[in-house]
C-alpha positions as CSV (number, residue, x, y, z in Angstrom):
1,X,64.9,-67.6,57.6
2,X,64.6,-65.0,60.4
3,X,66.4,-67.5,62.5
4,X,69.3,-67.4,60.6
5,X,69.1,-63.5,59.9
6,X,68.4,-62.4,63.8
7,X,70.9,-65.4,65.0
8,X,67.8,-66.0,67.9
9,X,64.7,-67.8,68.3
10,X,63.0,-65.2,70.6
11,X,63.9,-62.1,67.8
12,X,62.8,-64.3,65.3
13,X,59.8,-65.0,66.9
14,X,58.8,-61.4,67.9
15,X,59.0,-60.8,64.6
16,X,56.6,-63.2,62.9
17,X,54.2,-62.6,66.2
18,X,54.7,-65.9,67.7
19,X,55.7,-67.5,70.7
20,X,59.9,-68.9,70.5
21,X,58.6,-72.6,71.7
22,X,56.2,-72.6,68.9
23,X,59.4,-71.0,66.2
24,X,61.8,-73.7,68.0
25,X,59.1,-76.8,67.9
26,X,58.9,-75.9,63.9
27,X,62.4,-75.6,63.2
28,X,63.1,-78.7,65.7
29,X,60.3,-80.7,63.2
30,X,62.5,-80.0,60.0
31,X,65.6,-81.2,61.2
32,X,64.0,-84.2,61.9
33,X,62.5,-84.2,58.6
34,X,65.5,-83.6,57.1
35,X,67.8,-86.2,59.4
36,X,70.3,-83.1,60.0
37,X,71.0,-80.1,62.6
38,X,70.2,-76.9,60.6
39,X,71.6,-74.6,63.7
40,X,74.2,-74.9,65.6
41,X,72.7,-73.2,69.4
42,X,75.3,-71.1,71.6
43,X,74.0,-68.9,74.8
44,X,74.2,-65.5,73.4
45,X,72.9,-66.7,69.4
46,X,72.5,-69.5,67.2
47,X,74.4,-69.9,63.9
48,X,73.9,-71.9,60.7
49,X,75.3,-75.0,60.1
50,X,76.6,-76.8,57.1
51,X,73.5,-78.6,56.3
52,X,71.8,-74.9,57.2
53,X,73.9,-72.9,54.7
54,X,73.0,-75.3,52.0
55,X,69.5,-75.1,52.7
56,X,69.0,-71.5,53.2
57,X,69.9,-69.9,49.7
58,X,67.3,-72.9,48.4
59,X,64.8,-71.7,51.2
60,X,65.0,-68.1,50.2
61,X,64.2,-69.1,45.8
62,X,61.0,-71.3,47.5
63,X,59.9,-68.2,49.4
64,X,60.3,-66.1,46.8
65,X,58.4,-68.6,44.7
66,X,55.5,-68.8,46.8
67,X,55.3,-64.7,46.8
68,X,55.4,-64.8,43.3
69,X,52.4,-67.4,43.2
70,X,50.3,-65.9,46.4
71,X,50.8,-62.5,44.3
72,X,49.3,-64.0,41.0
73,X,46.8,-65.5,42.6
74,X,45.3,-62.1,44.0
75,X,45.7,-60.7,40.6
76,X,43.4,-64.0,39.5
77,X,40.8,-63.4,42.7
78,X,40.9,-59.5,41.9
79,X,40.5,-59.8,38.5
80,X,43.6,-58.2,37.3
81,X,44.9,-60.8,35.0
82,X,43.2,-64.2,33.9
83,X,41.6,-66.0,30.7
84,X,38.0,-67.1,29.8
85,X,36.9,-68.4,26.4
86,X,33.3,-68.5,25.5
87,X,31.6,-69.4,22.5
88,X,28.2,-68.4,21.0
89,X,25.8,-69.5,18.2
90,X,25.5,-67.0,15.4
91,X,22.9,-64.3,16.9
92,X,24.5,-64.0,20.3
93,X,28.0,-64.3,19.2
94,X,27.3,-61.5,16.2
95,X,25.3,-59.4,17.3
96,X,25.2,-59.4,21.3
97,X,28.3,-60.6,22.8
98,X,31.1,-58.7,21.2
99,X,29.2,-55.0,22.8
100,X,29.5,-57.0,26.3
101,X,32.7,-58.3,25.7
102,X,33.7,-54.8,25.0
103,X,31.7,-53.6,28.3
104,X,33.3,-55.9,30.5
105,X,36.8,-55.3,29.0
106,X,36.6,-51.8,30.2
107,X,35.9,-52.8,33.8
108,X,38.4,-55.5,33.6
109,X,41.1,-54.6,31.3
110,X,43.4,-57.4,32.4
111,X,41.0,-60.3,31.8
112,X,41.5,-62.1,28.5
113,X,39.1,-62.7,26.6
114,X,38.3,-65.7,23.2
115,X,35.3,-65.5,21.9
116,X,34.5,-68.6,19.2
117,X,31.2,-68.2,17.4
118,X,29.6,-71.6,15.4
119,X,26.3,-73.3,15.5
120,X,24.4,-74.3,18.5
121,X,25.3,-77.7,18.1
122,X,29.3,-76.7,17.7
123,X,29.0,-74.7,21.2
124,X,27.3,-77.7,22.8
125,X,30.4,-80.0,21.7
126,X,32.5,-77.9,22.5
127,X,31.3,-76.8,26.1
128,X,31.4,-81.2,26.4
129,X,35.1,-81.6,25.5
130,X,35.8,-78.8,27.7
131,X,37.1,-76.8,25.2
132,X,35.2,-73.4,26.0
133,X,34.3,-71.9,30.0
134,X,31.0,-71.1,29.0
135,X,28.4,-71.1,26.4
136,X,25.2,-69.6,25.1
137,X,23.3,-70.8,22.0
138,X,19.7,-70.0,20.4
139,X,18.6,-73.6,21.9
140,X,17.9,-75.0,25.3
141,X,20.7,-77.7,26.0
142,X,19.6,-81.4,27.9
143,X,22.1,-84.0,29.2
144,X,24.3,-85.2,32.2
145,X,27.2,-83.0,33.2
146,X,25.6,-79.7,31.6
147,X,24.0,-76.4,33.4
148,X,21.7,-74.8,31.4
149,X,19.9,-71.6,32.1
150,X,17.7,-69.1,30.4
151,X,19.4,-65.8,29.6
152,X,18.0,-63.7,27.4
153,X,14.4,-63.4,25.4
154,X,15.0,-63.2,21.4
155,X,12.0,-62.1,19.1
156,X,12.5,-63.4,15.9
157,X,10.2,-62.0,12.5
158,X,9.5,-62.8,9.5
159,X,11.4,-60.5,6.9
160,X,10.8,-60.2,3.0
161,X,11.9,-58.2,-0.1
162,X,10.3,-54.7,0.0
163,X,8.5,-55.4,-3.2
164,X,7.3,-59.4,-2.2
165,X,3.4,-59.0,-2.2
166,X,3.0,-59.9,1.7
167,X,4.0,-56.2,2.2
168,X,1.0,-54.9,0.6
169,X,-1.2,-56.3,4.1
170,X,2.4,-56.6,6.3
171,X,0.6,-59.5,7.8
172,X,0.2,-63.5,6.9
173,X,-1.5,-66.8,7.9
174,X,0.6,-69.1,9.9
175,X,-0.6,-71.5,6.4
176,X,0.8,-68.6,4.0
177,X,4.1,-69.8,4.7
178,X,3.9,-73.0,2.4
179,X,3.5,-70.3,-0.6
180,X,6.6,-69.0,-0.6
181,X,10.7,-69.5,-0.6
182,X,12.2,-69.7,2.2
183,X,16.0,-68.9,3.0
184,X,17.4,-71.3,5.6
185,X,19.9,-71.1,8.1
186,X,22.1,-74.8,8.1
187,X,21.0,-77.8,9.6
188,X,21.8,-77.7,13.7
189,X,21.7,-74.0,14.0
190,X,19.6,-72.8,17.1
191,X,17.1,-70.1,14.9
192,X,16.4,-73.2,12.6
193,X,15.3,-75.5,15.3
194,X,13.5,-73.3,17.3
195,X,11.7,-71.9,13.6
196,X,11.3,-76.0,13.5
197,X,9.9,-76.6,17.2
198,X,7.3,-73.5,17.0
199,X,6.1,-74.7,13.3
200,X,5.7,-78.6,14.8
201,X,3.4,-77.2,17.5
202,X,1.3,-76.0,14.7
203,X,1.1,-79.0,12.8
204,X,3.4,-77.4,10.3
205,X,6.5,-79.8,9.0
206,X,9.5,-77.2,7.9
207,X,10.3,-79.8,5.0
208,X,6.6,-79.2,3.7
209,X,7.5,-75.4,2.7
210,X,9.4,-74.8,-0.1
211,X,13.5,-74.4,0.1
212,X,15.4,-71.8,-1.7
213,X,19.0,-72.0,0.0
214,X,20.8,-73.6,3.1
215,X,23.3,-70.7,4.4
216,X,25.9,-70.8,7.1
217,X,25.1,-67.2,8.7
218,X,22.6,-64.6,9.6
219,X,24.2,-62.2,7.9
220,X,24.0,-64.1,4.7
221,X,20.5,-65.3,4.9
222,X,19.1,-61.2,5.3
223,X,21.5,-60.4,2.0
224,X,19.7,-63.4,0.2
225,X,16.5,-61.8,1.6
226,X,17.6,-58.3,0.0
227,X,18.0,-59.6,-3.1
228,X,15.0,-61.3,-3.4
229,X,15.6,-64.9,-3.1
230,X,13.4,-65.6,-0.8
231,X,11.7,-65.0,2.5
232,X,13.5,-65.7,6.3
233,X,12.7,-65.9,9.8
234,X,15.6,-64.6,12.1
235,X,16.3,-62.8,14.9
236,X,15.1,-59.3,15.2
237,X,18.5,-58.0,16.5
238,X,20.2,-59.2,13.8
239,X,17.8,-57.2,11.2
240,X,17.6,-54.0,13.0
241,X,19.6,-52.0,10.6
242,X,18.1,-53.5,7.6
243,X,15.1,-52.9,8.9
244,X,15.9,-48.8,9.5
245,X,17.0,-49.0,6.0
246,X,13.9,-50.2,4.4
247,X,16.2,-52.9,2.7
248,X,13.8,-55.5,3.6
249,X,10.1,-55.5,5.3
250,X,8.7,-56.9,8.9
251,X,5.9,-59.1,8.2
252,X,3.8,-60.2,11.0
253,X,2.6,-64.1,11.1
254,X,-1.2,-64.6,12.8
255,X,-0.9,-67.8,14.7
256,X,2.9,-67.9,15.4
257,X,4.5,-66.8,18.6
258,X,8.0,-66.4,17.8
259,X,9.3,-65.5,21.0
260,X,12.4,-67.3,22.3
261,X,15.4,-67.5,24.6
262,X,18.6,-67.7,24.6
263,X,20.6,-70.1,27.2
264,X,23.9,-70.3,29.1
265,X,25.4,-73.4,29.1
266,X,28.5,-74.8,31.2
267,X,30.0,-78.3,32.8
268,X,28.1,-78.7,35.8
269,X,31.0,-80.2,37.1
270,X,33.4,-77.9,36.6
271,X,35.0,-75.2,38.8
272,X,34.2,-72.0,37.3
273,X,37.6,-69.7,37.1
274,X,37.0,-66.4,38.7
275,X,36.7,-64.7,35.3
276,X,34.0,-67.0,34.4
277,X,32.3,-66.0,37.3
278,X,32.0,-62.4,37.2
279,X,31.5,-62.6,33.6
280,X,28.7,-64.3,34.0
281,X,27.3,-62.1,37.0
282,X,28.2,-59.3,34.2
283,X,25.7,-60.2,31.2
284,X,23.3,-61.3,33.3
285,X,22.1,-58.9,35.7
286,X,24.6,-55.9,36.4
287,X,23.4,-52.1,35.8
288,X,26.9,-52.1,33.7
289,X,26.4,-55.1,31.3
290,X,22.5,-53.9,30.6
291,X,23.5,-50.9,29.1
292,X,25.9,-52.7,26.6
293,X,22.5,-54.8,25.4
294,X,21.5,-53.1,21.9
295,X,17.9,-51.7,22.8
């Protein structure tokens, strides 16, 4: 294009800071390419051809093009525009993630951001059918073609109705649990099978304690709690406020460590977009993402 603007090789080439054999050995390869003469070379200045005039306007819309790309593309690398979708089991997508979504919105104000919040198991599938760029859930994640890595410790504790008798001592057995209802969270969630694994290492079967309800969220298994139908073991940051508000009682279990993590998951063959990155980078160890963690 500057060939055809500055009607010389050696302007041309001063101005793109190269030498004029190297400008005329390029131009010299496309008209070979192309099987046509794109300039038409005097003494004094070289003018466009016929086959030149057609291609230049077309020229011009692919340069223009690739501006338009090159410049989104920074905005992608720099973190001014782009997209990430994450899904999270109930406790981290409830209760943890939409603070740090908000946090890193307000360093990034151009990234968009989906966040899709089932069970464990539903995260799992989806993070497999590609469907999500990353994932955390209550439970540790195994199989080919999935990262997995620790990324936050959860306590969980055993809460009750203010006036259940277990408040009188605010402490159980591990073997007390058999002798009362307990609220559930559904099959495949990550709090129910880690409650599961932690009661198995104790000899404890979860079938052998008595059932009141299956539910499909934190949030109703602690109202079932408050009213009295039963007893639960969740996540302690999902029962902080009920807590404050005396609507239902801690009750410590001797023999039970219900400690746990929660886990990032991703395709371990996939190429993490830039927002993916730095998100990550964000909720695990940045000064600014901490402070978004509810203490």
């Amino acid at each position: 294009m500057w060939v055809s603007e500055m009607h010389s090789f050696t302007k041309a080439a001063r101005q793109m800071y190269m030498s004029q054999p190297a400008v005329s050995f390029q131009i010299k390869a496309l008209e070979e390419d192309l099987e046509a003469d794109l300039f038409q070379r005097g003494d004094k200045k070289v003018i466009l051809t016929e086959a030149g005039r057609l291609l230049y306007p077309e020229a011009k819309k692919m340069l223009r093009h690739y501006h338009k790309i090159k410049s989104g593309l920074d905005d992608l690398k720099g973190l001014k525009t782009g997209n990430l979708v994450v899904g999270a089991s109930t406790i981290p997508g409830e209760y943890l993630l939409p603070l740090l979504i908000g946090g890193f919105k307000e360093a990034y104000p151009g990234i968009q951001i989906a966040l899709k919040v089932a069970g464990s198991g539903q995260v799992t599938r989806w993070i497999r059918e590609r469907e999500i760029d990353l994932g955390i859930t209550g439970v540790p994640v195994e199989g080919d073609g999935i990262d997995c890595s620790p990324w936050l410790k959860d306590e969980m504790v055993l809460i009750v109705h203010p006036n259940h008798p277990w408040v009188n001592s605010g402490v159980i057995d591990i073997s007390e649990l058999k002798t009362s209802v307990m609220i559930l969270r559904e099959q495949g969630s990550g709090t129910r099978r880690t409650l599961e694994k932690k009661l198995e290492t104790k000899g404890i079967s979860l079938e052998k304690i008595p059932h009141g309800m299956e539910l499909g969220s934190t949030r109703a298994v602690i109202t079932a709690v408050e009213a009295g139908l039963g007893v639960s073991i969740v996540s302690r940051c999902a029962v902080k406020d009920a807590l404050a508000l005396k609507k239902i009682s801690e009750i410590q279990v001797q023999g039970l460590d219900l400690n746990r993590s929660l886990y990032l998951i991703k395709q371990s063959q996939s190429i993490g977009g830039f927002a993916t990155e730095v998100f990550c980078d964000f909720i695990n160890n940045s000064e600014e993402g901490i402070r978004f963690l509810p203490k």
